[in-house]
Structures are given as C-alpha cells and as structure tokens.
MDAnalysis code that builds the backbone (N, CA, C; Angstrom):
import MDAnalysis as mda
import numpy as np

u = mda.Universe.empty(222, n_residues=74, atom_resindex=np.repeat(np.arange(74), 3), trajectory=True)
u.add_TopologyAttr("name", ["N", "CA", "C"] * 74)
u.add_TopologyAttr("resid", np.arange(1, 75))
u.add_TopologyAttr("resname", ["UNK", "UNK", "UNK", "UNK", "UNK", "UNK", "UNK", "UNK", "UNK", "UNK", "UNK", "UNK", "UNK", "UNK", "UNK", "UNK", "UNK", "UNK", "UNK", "UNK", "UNK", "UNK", "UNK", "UNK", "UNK", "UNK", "UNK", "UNK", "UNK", "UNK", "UNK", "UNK", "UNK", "UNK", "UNK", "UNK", "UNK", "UNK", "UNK", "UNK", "UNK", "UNK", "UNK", "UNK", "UNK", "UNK", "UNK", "UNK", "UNK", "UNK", "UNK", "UNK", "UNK", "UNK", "UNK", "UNK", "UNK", "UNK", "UNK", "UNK", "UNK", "UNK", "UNK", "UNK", "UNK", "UNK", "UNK", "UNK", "UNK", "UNK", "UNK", "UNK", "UNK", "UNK"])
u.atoms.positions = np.array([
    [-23.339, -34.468, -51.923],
    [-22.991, -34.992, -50.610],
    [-21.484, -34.920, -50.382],
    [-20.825, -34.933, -51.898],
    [-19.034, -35.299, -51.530],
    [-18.655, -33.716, -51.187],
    [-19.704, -32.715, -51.656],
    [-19.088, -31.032, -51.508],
    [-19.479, -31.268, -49.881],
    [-20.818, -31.360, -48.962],
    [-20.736, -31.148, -48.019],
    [-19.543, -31.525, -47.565],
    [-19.422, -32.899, -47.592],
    [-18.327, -33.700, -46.172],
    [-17.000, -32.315, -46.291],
    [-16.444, -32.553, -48.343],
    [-15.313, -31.788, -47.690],
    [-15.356, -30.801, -47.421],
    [-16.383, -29.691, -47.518],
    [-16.487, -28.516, -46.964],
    [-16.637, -28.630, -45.546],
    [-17.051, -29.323, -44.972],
    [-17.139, -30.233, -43.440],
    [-15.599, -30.141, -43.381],
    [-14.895, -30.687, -43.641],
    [-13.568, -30.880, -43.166],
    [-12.670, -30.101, -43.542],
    [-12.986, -29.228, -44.468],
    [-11.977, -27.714, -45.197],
    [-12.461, -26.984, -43.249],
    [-13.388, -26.874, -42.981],
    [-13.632, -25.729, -42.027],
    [-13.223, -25.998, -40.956],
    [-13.302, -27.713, -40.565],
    [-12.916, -27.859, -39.412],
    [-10.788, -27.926, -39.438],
    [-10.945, -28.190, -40.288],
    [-9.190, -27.760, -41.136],
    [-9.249, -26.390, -40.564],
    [-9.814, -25.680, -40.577],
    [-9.901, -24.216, -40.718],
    [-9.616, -23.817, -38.988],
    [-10.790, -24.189, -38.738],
    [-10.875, -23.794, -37.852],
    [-10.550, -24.619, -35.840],
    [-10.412, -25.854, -36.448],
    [-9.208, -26.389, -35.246],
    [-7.840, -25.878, -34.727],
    [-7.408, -25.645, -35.574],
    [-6.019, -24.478, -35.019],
    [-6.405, -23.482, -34.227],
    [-7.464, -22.589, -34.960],
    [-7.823, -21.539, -33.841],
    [-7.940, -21.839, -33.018],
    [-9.197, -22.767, -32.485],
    [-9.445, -23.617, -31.432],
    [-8.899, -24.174, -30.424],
    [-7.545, -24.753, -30.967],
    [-6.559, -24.849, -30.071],
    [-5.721, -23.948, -29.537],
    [-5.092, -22.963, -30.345],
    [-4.682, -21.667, -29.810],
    [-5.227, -21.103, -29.152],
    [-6.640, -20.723, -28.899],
    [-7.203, -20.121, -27.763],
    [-7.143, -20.902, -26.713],
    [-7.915, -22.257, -26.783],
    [-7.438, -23.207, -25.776],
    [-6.343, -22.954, -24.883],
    [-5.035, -23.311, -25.745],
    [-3.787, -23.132, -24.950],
    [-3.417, -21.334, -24.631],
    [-4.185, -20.373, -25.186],
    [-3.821, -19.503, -24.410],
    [-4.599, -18.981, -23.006],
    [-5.695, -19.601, -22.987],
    [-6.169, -19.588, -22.201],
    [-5.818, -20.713, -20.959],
    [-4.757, -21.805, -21.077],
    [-4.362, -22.315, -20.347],
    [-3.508, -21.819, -19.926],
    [-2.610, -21.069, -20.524],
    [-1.064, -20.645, -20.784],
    [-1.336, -19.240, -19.183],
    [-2.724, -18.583, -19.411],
    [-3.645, -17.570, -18.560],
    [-3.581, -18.272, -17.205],
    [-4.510, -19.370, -17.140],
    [-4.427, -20.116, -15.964],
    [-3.314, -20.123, -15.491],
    [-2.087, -20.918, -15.887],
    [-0.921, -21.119, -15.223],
    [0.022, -20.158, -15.120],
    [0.078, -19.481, -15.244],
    [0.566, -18.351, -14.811],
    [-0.369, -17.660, -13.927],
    [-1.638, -17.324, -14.067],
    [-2.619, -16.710, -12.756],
    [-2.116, -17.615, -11.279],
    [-2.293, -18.619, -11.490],
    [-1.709, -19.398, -10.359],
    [-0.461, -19.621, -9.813],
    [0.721, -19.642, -10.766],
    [2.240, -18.757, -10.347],
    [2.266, -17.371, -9.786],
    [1.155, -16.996, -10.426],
    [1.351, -15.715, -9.274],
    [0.489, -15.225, -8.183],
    [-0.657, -16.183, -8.309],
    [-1.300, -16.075, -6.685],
    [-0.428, -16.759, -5.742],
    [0.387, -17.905, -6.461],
    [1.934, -18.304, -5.465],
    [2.430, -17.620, -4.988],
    [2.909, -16.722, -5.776],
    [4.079, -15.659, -5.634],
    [3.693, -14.494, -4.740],
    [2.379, -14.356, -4.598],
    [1.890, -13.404, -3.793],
    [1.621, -13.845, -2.225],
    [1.361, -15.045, -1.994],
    [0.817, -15.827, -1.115],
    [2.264, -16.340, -0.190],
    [3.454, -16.520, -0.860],
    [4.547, -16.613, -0.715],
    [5.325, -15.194, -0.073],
    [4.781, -14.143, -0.720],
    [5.376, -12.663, -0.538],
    [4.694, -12.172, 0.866],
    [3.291, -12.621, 0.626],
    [2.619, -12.195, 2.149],
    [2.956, -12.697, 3.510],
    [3.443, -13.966, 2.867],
    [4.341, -15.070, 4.624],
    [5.392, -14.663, 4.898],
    [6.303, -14.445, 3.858],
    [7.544, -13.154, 3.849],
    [7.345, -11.942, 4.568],
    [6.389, -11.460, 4.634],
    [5.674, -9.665, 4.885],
    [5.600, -10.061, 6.724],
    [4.932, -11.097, 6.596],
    [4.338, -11.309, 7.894],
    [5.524, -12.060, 8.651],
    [6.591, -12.729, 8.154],
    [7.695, -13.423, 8.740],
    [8.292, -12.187, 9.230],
    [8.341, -10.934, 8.512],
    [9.293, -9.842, 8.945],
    [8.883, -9.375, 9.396],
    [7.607, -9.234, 9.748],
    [6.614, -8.165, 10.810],
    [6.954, -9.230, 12.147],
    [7.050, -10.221, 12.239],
    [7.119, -11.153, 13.177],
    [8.347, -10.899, 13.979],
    [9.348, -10.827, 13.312],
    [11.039, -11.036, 13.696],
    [11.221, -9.400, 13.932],
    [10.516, -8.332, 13.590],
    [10.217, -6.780, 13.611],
    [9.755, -6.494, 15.388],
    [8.833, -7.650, 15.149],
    [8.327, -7.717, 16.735],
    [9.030, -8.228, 18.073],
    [9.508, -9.362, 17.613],
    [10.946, -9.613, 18.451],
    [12.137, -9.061, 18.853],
    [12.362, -8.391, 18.005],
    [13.743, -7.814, 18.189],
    [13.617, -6.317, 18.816],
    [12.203, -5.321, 18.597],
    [11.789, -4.897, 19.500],
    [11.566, -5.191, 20.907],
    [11.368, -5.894, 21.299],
    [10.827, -7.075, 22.817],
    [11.677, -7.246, 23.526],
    [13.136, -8.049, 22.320],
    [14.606, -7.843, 22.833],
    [15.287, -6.616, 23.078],
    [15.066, -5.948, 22.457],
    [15.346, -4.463, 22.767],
    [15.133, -3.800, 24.414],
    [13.585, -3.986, 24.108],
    [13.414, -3.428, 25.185],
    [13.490, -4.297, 26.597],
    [13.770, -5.849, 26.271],
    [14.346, -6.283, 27.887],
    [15.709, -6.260, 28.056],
    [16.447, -6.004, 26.869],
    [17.516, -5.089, 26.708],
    [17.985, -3.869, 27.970],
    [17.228, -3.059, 27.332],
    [16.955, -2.048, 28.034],
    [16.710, -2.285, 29.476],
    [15.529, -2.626, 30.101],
    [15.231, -3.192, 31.324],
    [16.248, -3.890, 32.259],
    [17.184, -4.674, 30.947],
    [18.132, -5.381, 32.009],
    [19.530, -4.255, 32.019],
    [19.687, -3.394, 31.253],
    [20.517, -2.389, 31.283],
    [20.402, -1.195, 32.485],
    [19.215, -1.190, 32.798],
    [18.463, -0.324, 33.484],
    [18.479, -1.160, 34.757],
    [18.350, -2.039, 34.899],
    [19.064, -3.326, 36.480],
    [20.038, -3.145, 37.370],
    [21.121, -3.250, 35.831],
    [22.367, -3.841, 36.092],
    [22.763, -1.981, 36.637],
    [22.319, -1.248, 36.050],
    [22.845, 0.611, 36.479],
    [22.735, 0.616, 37.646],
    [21.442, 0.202, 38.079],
    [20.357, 0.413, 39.733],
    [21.602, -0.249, 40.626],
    [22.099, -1.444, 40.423],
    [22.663, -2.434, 41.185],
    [24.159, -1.581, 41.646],
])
C-alpha cells in the first residue's frame, strides 16, 4: 500500500509541472489571441477613420472647386 501512495505521488510529482506548463501556455495563446483581435479591431477603425476623412476632403475639394468656379462666373 506504502509503494502505491508513493508511486501516486512520484507521478503526480511528475507530472503536475507538465500540466501546468501547458496550462499556462495555453493561456499565454489566449492572451495574446485577444491582443491581437485588439489590434486588428483597432487597425480596422483606423482604416475606416481614413476612408472617412478620404471622403471629406474629397467633398471639400470639390465645393472647393464649385465655389472657385462661382467666384470666376461672377
């Protein structure tokens, strides 16, 4: 009975470290997967902030233009 237990506890000796190392690399996976669905999600509001201000300054442009095209007529 005294060989089971410590062979019971030689393995789990053994084999808890592993256990935890995968654990934490598989956490280590998570948090970083999620820093960078941030980072992407962050990059796309960026993408779309400049497609936005891309669109404006076209708009301005062209009432730009329009009012350039006024002021000639006048």
């Amino acid at each position: 009975m005294n060989i089971i237990i410590s062979s019971l506890f030689a393995s789990l000796a053994f084999f808890l470290p592993i256990i935890a190392i995968v654990f934490g690399i598989v956490w280590l996976v998570k948090v970083v997967n999620r820093f960078e669905k941030r980072a992407a999600e962050k990059l796309e509001l960026e993408r779309q902030n400049a497609e936005q201000f891309r669109v404006l300054i076209e708009r301005l442009d062209h009432i730009e233009q329009q009012l350039d095209s006024n002021t000639k007529r006048s």
